[in-house]
Z-matrix of the N, CA and C atoms (Angstrom, degrees):
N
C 1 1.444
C 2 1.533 1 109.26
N 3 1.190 2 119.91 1 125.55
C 4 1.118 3 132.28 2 156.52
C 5 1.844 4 132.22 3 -24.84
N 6 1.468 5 130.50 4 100.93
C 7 1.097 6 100.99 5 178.48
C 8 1.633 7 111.32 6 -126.89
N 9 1.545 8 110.03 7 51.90
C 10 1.272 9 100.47 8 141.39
C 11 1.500 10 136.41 9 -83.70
N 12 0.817 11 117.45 10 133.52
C 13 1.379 12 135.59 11 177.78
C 14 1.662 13 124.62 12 -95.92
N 15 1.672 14 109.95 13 130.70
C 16 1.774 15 112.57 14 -156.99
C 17 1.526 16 89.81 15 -132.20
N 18 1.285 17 107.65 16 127.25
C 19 1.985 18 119.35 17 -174.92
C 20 1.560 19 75.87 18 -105.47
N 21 1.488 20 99.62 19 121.29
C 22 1.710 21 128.74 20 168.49
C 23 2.032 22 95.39 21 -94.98
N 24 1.122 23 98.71 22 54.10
C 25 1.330 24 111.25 23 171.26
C 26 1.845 25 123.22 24 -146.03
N 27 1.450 26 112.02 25 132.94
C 28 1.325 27 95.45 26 -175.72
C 29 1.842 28 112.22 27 -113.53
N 30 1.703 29 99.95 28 34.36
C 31 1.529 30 124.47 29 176.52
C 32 1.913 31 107.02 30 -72.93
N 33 1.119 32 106.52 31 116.37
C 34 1.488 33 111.37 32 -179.45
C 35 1.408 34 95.55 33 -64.80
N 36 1.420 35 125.15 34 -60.90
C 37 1.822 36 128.44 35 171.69
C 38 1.169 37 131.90 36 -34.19
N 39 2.008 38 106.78 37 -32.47
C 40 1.320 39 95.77 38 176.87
C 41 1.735 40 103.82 39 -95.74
N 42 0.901 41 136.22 40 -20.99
C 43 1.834 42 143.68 41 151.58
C 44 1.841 43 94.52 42 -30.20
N 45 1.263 44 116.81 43 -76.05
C 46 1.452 45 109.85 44 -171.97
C 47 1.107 46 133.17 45 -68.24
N 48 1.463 47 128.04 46 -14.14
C 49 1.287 48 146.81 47 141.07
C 50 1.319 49 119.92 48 -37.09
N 51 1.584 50 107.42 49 -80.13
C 52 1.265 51 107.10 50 162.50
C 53 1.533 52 125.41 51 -27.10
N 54 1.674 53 124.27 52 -69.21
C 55 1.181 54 123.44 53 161.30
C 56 1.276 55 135.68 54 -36.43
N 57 1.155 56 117.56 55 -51.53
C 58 1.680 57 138.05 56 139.26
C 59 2.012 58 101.83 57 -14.72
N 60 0.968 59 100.98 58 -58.71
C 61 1.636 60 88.69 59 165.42
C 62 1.610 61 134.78 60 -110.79
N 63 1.035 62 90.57 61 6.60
C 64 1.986 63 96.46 62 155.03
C 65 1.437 64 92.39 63 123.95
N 66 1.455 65 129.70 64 5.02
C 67 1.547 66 114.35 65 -168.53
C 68 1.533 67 112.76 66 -111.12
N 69 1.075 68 106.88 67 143.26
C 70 1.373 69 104.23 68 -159.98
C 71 1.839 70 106.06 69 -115.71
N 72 1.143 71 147.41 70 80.91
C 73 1.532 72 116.22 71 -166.52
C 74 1.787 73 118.88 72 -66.25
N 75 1.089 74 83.68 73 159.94
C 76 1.894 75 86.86 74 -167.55
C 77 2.059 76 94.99 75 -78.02
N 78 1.192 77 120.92 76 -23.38
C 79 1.450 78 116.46 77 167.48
C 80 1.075 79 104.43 78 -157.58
N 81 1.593 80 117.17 79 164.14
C 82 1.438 81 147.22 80 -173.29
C 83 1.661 82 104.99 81 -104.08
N 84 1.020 83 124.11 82 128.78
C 85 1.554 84 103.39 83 175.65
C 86 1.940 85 82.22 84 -170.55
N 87 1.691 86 114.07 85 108.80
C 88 1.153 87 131.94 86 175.25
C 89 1.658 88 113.35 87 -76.94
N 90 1.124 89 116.32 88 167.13
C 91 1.528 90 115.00 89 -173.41
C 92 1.184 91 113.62 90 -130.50
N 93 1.458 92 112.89 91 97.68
C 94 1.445 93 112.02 92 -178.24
C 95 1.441 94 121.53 93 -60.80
N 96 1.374 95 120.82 94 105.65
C 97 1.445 96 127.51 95 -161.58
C 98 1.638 97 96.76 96 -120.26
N 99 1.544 98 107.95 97 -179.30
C 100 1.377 99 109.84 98 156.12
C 101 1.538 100 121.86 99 -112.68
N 102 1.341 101 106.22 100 92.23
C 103 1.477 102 113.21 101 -173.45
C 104 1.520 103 107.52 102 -58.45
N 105 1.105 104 159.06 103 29.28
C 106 1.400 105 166.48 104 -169.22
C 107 2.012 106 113.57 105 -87.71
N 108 0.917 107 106.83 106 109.28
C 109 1.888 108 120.14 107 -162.53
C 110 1.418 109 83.15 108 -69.51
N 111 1.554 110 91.44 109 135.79
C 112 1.620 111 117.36 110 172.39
C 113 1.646 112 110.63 111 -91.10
N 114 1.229 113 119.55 112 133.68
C 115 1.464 114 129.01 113 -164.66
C 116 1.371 115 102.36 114 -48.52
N 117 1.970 116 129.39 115 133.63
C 118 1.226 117 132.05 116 177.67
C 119 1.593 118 117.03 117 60.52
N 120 1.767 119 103.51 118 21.72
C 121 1.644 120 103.40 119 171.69
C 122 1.433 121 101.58 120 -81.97
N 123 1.574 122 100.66 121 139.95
C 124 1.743 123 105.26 122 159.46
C 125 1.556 124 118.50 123 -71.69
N 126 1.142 125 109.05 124 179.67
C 127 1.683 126 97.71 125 -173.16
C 128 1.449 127 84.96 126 -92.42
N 129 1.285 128 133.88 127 -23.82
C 130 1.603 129 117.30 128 -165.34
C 131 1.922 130 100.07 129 -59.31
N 132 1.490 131 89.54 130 -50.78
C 133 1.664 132 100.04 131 -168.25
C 134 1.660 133 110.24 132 -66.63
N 135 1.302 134 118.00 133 -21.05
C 136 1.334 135 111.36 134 170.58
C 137 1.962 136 111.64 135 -66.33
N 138 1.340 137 97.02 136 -56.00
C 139 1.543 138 97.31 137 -166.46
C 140 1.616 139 98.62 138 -48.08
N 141 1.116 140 124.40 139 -47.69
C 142 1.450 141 132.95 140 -141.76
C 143 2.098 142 101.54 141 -75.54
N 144 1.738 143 91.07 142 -31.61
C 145 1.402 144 83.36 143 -167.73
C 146 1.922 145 95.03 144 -96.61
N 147 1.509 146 127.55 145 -11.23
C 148 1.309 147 121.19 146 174.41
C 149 1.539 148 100.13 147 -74.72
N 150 1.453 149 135.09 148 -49.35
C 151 1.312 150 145.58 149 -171.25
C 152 1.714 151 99.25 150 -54.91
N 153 1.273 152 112.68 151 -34.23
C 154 1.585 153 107.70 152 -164.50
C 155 1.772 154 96.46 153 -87.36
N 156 1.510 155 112.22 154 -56.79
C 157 1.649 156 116.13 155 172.42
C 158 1.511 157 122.87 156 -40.83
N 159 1.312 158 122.54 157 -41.13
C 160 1.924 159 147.43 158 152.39
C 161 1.680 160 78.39 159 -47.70
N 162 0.944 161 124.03 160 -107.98
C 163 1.428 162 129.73 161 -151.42
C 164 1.843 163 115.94 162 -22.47
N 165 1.561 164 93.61 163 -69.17
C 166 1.504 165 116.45 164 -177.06
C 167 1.743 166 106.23 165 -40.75
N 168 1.691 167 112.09 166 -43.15
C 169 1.127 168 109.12 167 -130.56
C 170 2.314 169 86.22 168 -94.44
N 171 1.310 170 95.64 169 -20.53
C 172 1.224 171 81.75 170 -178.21
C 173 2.074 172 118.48 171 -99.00
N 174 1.594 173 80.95 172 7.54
C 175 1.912 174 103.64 173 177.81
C 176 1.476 175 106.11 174 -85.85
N 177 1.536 176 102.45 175 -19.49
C 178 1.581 177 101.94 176 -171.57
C 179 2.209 178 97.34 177 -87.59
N 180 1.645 179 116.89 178 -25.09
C 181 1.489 180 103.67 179 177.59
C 182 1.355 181 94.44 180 -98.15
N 183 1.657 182 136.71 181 -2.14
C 184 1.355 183 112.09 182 162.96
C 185 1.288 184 124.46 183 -143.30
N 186 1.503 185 113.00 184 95.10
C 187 1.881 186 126.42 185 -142.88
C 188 1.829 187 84.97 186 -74.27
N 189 1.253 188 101.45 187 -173.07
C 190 1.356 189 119.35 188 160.72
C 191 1.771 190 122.85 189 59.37
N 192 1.912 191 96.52 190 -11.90
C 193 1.589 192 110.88 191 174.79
C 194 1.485 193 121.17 192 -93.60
N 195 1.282 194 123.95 193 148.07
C 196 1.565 195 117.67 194 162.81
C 197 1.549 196 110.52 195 -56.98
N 198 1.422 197 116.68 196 134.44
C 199 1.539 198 101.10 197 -175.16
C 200 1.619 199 79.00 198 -137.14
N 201 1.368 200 113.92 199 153.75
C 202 1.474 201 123.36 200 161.70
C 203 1.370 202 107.63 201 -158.78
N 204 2.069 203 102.63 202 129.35
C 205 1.271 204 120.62 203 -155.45
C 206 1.469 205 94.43 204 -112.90
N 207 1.522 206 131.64 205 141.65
C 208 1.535 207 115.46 206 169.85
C 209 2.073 208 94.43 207 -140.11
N 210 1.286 209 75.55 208 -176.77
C 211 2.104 210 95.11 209 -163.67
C 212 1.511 211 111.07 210 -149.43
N 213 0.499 212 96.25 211 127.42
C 214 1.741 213 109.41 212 159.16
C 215 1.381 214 148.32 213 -137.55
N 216 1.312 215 105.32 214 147.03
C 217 2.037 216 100.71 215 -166.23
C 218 1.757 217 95.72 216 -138.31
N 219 0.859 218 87.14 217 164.72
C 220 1.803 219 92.74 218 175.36
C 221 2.120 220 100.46 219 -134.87
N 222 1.026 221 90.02 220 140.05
C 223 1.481 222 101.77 221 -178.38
C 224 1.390 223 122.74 222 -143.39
N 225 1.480 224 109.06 223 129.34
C 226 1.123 225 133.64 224 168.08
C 227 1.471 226 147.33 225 -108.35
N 228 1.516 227 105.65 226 88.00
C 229 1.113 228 109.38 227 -157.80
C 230 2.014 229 104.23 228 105.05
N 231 1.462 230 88.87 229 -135.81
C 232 1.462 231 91.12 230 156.64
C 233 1.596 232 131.99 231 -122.06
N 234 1.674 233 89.40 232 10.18
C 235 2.068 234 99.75 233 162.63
C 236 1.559 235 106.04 234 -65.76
N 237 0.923 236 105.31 235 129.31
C 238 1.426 237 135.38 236 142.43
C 239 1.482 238 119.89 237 -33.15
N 240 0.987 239 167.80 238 91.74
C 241 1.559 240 138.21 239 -179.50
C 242 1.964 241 98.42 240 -121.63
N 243 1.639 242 91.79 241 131.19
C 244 1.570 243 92.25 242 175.74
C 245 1.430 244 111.92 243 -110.76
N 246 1.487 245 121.17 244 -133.26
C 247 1.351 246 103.28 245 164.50
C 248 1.363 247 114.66 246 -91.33
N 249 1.602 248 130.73 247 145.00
C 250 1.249 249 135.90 248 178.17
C 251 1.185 250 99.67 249 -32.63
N 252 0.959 251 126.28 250 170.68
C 253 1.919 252 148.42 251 152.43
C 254 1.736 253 114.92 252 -87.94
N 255 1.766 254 101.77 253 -33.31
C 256 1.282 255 99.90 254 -166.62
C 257 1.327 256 90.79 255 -175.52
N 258 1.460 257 108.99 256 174.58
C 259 1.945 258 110.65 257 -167.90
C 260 1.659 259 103.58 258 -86.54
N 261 0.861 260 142.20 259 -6.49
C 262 1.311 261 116.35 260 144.85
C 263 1.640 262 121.64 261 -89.66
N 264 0.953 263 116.48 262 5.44
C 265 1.303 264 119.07 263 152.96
C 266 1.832 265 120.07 264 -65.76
N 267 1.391 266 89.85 265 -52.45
C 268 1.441 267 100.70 266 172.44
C 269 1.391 268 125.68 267 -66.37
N 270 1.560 269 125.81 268 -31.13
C 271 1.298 270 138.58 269 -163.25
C 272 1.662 271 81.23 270 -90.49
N 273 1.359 272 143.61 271 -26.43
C 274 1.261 273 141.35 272 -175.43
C 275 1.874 274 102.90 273 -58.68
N 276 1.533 275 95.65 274 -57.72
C 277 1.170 276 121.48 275 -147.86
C 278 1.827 277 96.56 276 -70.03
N 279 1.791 278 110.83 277 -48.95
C 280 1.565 279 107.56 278 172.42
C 281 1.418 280 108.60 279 -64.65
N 282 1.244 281 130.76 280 -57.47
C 283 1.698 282 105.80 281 165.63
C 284 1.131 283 123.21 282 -43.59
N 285 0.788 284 161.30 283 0.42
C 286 1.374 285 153.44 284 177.43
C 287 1.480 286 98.10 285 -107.36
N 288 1.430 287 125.79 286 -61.34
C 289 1.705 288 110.05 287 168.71
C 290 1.823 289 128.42 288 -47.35
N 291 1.222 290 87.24 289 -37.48
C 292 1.525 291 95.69 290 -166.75
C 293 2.025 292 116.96 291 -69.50
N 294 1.521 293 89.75 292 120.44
C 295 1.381 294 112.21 293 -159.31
C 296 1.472 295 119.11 294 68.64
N 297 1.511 296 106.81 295 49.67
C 298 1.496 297 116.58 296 165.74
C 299 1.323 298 110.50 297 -164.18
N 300 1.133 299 96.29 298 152.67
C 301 1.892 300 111.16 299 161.23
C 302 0.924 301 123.73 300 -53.08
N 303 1.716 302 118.91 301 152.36
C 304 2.221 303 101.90 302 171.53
C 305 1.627 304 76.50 303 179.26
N 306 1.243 305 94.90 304 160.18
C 307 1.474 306 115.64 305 -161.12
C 308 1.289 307 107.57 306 -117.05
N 309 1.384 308 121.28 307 114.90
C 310 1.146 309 114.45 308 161.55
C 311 1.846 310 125.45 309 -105.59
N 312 1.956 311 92.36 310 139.00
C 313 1.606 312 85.28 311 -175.75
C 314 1.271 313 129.18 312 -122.14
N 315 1.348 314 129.48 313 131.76
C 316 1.170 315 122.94 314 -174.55
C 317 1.399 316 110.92 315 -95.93
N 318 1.808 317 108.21 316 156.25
C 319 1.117 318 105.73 317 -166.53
C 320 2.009 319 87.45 318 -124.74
N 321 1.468 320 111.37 319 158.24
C 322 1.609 321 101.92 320 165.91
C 323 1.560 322 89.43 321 -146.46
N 324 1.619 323 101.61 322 165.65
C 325 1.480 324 119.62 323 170.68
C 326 1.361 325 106.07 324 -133.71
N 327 1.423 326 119.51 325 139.91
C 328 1.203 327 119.00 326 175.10
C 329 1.438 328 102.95 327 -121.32
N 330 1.425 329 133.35 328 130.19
C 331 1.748 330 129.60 329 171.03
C 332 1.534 331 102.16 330 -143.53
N 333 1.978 332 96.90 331 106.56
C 334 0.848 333 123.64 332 156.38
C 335 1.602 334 125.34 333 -20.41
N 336 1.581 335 130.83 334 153.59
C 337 1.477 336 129.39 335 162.67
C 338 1.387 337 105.64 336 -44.95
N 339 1.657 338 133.67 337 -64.85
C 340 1.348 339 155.95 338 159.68
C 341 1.216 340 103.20 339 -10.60
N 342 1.709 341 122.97 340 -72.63
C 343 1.111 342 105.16 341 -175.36
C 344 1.916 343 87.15 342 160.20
N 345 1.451 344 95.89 343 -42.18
C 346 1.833 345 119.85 344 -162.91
C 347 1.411 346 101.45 345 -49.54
N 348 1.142 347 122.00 346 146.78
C 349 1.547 348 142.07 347 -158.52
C 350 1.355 349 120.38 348 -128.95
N 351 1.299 350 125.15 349 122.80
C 352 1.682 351 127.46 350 164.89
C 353 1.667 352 97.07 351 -121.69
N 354 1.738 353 91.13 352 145.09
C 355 1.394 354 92.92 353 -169.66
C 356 2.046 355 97.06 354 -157.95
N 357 1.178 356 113.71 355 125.26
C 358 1.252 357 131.64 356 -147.20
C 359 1.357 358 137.46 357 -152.53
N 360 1.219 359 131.58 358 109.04
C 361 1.397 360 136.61 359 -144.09
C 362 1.592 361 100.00 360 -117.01
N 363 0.909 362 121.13 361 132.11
C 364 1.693 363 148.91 362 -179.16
C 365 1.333 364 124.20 363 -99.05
N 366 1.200 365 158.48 364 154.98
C 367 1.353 366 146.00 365 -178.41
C 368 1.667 367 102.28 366 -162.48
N 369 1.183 368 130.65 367 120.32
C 370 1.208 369 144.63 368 -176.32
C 371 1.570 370 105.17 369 -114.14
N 372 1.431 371 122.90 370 131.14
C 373 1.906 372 120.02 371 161.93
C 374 1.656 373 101.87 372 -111.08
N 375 1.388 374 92.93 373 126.72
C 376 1.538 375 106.99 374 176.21
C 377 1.730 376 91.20 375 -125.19
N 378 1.306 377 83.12 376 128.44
C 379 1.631 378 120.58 377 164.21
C 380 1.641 379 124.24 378 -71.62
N 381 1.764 380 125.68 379 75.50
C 382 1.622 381 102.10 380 -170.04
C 383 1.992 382 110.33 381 -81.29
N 384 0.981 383 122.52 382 153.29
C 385 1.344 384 129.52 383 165.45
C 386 2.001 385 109.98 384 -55.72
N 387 1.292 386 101.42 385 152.48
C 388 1.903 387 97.26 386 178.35
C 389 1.572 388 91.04 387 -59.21
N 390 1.415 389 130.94 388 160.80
C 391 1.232 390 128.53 389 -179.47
C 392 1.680 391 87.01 390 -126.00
N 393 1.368 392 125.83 391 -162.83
C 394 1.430 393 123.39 392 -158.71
C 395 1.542 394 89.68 393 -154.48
N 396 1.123 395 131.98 394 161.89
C 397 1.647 396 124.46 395 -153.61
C 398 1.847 397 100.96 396 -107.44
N 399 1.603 398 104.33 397 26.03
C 400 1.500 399 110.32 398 -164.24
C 401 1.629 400 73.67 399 -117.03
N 402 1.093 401 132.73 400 -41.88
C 403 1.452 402 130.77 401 -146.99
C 404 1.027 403 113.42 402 -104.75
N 405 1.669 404 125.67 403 -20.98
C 406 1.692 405 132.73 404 148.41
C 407 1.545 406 80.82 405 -75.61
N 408 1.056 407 146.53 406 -109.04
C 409 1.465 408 126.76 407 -141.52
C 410 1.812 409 124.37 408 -17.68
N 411 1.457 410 106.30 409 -31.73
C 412 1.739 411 118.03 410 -177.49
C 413 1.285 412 98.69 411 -90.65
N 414 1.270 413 149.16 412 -34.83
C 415 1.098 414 152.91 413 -171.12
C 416 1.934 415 105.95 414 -65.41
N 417 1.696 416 113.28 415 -69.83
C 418 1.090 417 125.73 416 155.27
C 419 1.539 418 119.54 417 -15.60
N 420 1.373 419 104.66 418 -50.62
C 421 1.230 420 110.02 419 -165.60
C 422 1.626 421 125.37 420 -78.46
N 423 1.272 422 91.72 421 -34.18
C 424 1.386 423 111.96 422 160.89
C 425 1.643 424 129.89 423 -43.08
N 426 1.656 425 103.78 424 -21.68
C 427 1.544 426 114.42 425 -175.96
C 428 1.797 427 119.47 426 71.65
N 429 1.737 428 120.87 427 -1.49
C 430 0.940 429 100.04 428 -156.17
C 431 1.247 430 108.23 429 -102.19
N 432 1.603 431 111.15 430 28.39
C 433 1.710 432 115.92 431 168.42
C 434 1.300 433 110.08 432 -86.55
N 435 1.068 434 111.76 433 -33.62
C 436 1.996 435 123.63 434 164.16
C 437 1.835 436 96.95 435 -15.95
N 438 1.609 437 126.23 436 120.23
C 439 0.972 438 122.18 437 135.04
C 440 2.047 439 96.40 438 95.98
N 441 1.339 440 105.00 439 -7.28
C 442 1.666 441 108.91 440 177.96
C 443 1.574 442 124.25 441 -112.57
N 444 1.311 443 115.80 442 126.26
C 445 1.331 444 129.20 443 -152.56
C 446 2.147 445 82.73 444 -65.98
N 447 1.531 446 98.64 445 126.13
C 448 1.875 447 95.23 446 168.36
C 449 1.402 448 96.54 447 90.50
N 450 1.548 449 126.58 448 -14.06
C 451 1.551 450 114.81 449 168.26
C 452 1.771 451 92.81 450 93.66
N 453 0.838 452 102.19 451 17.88
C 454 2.116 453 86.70 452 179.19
C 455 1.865 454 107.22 453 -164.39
N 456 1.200 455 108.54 454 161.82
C 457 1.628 456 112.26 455 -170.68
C 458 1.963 457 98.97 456 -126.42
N 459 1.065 458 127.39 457 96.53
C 460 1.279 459 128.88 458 179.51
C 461 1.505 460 125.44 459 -47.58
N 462 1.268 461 128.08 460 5.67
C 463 1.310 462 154.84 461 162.54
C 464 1.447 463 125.87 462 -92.67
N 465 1.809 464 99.67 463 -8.41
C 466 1.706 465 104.04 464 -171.65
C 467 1.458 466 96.24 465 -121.84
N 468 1.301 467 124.04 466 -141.34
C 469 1.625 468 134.60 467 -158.44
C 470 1.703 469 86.53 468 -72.15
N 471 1.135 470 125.36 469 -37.15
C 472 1.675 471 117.80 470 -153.73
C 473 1.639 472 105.42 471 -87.77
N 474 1.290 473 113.10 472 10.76
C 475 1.687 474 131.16 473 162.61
C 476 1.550 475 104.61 474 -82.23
N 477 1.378 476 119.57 475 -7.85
C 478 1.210 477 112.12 476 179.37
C 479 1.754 478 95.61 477 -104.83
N 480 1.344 479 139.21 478 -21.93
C 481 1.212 480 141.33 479 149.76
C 482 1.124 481 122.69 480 -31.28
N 483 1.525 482 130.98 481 -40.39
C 484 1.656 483 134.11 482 -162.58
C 485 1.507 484 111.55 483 -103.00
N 486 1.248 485 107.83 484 125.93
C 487 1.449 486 148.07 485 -165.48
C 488 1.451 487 89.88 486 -102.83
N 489 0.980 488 144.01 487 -53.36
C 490 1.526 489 128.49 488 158.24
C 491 1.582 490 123.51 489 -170.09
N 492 1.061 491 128.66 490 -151.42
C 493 1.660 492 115.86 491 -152.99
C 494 1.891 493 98.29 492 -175.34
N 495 1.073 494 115.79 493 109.65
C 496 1.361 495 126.90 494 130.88
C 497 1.405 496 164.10 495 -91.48
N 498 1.213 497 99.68 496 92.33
C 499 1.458 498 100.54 497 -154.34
C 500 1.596 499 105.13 498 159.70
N 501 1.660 500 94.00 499 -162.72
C 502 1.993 501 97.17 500 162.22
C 503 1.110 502 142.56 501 -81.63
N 504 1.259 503 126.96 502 87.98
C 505 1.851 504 128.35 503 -157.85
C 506 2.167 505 85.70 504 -50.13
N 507 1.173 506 136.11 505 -34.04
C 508 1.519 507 122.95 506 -172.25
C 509 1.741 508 90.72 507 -64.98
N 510 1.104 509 123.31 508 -63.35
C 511 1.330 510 124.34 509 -159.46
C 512 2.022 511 103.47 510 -44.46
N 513 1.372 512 120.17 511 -50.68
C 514 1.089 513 141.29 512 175.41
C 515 1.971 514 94.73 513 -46.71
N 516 1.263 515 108.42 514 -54.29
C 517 1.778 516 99.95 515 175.33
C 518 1.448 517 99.93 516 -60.92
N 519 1.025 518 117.88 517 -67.22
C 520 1.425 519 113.02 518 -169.27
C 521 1.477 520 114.40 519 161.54
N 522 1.632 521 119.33 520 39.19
C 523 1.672 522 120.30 521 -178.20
C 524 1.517 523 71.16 522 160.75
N 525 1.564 524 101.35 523 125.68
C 526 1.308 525 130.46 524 158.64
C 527 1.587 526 118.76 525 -87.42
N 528 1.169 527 123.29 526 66.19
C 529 1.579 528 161.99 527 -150.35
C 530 1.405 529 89.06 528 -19.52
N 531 1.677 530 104.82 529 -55.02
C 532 1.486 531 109.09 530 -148.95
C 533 1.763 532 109.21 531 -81.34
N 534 1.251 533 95.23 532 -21.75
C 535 1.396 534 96.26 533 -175.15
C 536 1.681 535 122.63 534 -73.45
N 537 1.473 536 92.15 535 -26.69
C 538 1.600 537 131.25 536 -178.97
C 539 1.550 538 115.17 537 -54.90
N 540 1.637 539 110.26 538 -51.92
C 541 1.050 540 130.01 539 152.42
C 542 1.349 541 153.60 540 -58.19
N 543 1.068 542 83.87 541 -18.74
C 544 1.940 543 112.23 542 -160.89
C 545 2.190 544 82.94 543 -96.23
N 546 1.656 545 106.44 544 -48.05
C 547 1.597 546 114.98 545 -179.56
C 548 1.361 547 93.23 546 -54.70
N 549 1.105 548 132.95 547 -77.81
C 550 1.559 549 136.94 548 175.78
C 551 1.161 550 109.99 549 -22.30
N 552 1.424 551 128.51 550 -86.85
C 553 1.282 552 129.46 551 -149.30
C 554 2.036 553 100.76 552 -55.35
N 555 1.400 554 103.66 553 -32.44
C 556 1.706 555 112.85 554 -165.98
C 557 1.630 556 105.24 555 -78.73
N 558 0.965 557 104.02 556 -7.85
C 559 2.071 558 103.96 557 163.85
C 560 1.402 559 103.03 558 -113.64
N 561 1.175 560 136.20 559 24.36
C 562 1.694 561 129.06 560 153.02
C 563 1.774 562 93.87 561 105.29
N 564 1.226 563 143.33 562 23.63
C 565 1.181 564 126.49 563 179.34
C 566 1.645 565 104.00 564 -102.57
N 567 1.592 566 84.72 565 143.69
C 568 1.654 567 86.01 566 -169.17
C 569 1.929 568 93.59 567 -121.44
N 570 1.292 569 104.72 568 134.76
C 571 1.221 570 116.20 569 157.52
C 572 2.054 571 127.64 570 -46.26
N 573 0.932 572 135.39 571 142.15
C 574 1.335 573 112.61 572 -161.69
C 575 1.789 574 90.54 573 -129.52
């Protein structure tokens, strides 16, 4: 059996994560999909069915490889939030976190050389502090909601936002490390 392995992701975080625990994929190759939320989707059921479509879609140009596809959304309430479009998208999105809870969920896919599938949804609660409309204004400005599910990356300035966290601070980057692994190792992939 084959054990190269292809991240249907074009997340620099989830690449270093991965590495972060000894795994290396032999290529990167993202899947241009249409990530667009289907009316009355939960975020669990979104990640799970974008993570599996990422997965499928890059198993179908490379059969016979370990491929694992993952997703993420952060939600509040019952908004959805993906990545901004633009900075008032984003300045939307930190008001609305700031001085509240919201869940962010990760989704992963794992597809075996074979074909066989693990597929798995994550849910993290991060706690932000009230923020003050001077400090989303500096935050914004910074650019580093560009490209982050909820408008923010928990590793950058908006790690100084969280009041606390239940769950997987990896999942919160973007791949809940352990779970990631645990999918791997349970379809025959061996660390080298």
């Amino acid at each position: 059996m084959s054990q190269k392995l292809i991240l249907a992701s074009a997340s620099p975080r989830r690449l270093s994560l991965l590495a972060s625990a000894g795994v290396h994929p032999d290529k990167v190759e993202p899947a241009d999909l249409d990530e667009s939320i289907i009316k009355n989707e939960t975020g669990s059921h979104l990640v799970k069915r974008l993570a599996l479509s990422k997965a499928k879609y890059v198993y179908e140009r490379n059969p016979n490889n370990f491929i694992i596809g993952a997703d993420t959304i952060v939600s509040a309430g019952r908004r959805l939030m993906g990545k901004p479009s633009d900075p008032d998208n984003a300045r939307a999105y930190i008001k609305q976190l700031s001085g509240r809870r919201h869940r962010v969920y990760g989704g992963i896919c794992v597809i075996s050389p074979k074909g066989d599938l693990s597929l798995k949804s994550i849910s993290t609660i991060v706690r932000f502090k009230r923020l003050t409309p001077d400090e989303i204004d500096a935050f914004i400005l910074t650019g580093q909601w560009k490209d982050k599910a909820g408008g923010y990356a928990i590793q950058g300035l908006a790690g100084s936002f969280v009041l606390s966290i239940n769950g997987s601070y990896t999942n919160i980057v973007g791949l809940d490390i352990a779970s990631a692994i645990a999918m791997l190792t349970g379809l025959g992939f061996k660390r080298s």
